[in-house]
N, C-alpha and C positions, 0 to 999 in steps of 0.2 A: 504494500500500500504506500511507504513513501515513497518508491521511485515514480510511482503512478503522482501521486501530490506534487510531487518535484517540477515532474512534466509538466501539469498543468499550471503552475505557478508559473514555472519558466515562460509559458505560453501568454499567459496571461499580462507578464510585463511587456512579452515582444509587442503583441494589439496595443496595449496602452502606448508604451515606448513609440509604436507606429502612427496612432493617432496622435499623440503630441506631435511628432514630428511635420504631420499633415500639416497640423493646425497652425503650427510655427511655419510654416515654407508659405501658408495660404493668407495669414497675417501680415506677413514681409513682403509678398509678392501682389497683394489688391496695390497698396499704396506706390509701388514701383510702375505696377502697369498700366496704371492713374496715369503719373507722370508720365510719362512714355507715350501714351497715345491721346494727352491733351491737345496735342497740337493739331491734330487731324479736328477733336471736338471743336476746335476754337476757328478752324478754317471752314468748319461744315455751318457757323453757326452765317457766316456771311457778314454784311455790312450792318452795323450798330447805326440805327436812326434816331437821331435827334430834335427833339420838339426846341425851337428855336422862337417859337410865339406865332400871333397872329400874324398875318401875312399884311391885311393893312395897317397895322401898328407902325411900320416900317416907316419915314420920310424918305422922301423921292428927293435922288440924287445929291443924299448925305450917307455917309458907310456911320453903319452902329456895328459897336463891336457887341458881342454876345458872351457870355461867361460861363460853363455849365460844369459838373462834374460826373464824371464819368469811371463809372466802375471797371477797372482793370483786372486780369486774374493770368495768374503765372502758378501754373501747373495747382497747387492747390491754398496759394496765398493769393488774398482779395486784398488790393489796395483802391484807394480815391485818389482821383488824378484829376485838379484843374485845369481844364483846357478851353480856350476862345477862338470863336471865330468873328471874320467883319461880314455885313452881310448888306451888299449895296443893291436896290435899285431902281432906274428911271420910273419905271411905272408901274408898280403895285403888281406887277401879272408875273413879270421873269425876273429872276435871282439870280447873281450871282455872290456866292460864298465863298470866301477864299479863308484857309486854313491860317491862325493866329501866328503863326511861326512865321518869321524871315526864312528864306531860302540858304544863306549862305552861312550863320551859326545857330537856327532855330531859337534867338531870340525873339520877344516880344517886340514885335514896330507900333506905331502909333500913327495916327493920320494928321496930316498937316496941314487945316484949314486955310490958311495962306496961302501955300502953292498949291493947292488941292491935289496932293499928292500922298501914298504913304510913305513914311520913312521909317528906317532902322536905324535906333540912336545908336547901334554900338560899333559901328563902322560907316556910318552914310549912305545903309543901300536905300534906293529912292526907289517907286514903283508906281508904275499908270494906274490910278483910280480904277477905271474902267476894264484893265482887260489884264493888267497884274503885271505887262510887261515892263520889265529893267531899266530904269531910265538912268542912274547912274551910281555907282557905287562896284561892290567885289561879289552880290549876287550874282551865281550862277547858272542861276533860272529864273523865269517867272516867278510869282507869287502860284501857291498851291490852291488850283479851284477844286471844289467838293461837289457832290452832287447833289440836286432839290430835290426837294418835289411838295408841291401842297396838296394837303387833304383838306377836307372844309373847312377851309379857311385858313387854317394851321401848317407852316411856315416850315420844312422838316429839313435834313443836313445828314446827309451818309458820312460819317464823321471820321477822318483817316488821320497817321502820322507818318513824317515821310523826311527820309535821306537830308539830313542838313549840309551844304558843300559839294552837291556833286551835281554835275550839270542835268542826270537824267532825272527823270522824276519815279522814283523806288518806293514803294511801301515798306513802314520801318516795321 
């Protein structure tokens, strides 16, 4: 009879020993396979739309900048990211939005009532009101324009970040 108890004892710890081990490799490995294939989730999810306001709230042929915060997530840490965009246009009907970032170190520009221009104070890039092109300064590109669209009424921004310093235009 003990060699028989022996046996089943023995057996007994291998199951257990084998179930732990399961449980340990299945614990370790959700969280690793998480990470691992976030990036497929965060590419399937598409473009982040942003409520920007009313659409006639807007003054015609004045740029308002917009301020919003926007939830970022990196594999399975959530941060808040403040980000702006300017949002000009003539007539109440078409948008154009252009991304809060300079082109050439992703600072913040500001608009320059005066020469009705934007400007980046941290190097002088200068940019047409209208259409984002580089009028003077070490910008590399355009200003970053975004995509619209309204819904009743409401004023929306496919909301992007994008390559600072390089002449193509990259999604960062």
């Amino acid at each position: 009879m003990n060699g028989e108890a022996g046996a089943d004892r023995r057996r007994f710890l291998g199951i257990i020993s084998g179930v732990g081990a399961l449980t340990s490799a299945f614990l370790a490995g959700v969280p690793a396979l998480r990470a691992f294939l976030s990036p497929l989730r965060v590419a399937r999810r598409g473009q982040e739309w942003v409520r920007l306001g009313e659409a006639d709230q807007f003054e015609f042929g004045v740029p308002t900048k917009v301020d919003f915060v926007q939830t970022v997530q990196d594999a399975w840490i959530e941060t808040r990211a403040l980000r702006d965009v300017w949002v000009y246009t003539d007539d109440g009907e078409t948008f154009t939005v252009y991304n809060g970032r300079c082109t050439h170190l992703a600072c913040g520009y500001r608009f320059d009532e005066a020469r009705g221009v934007f400007q980046c104070p941290c190097h002088n890039g200068l940019y047409d009101l209208k259409t984002g092109a580089v009028l003077g300064g070490p910008p590399p590109r355009p200003l970053d324009k975004l995509e619209t669209r309204i819904e009743r009424g409401i004023l929306y921004v496919a909301y992007q970040s994008f390559r600072a310093g390089v002449p193509e235009k990259a999604a960062v």
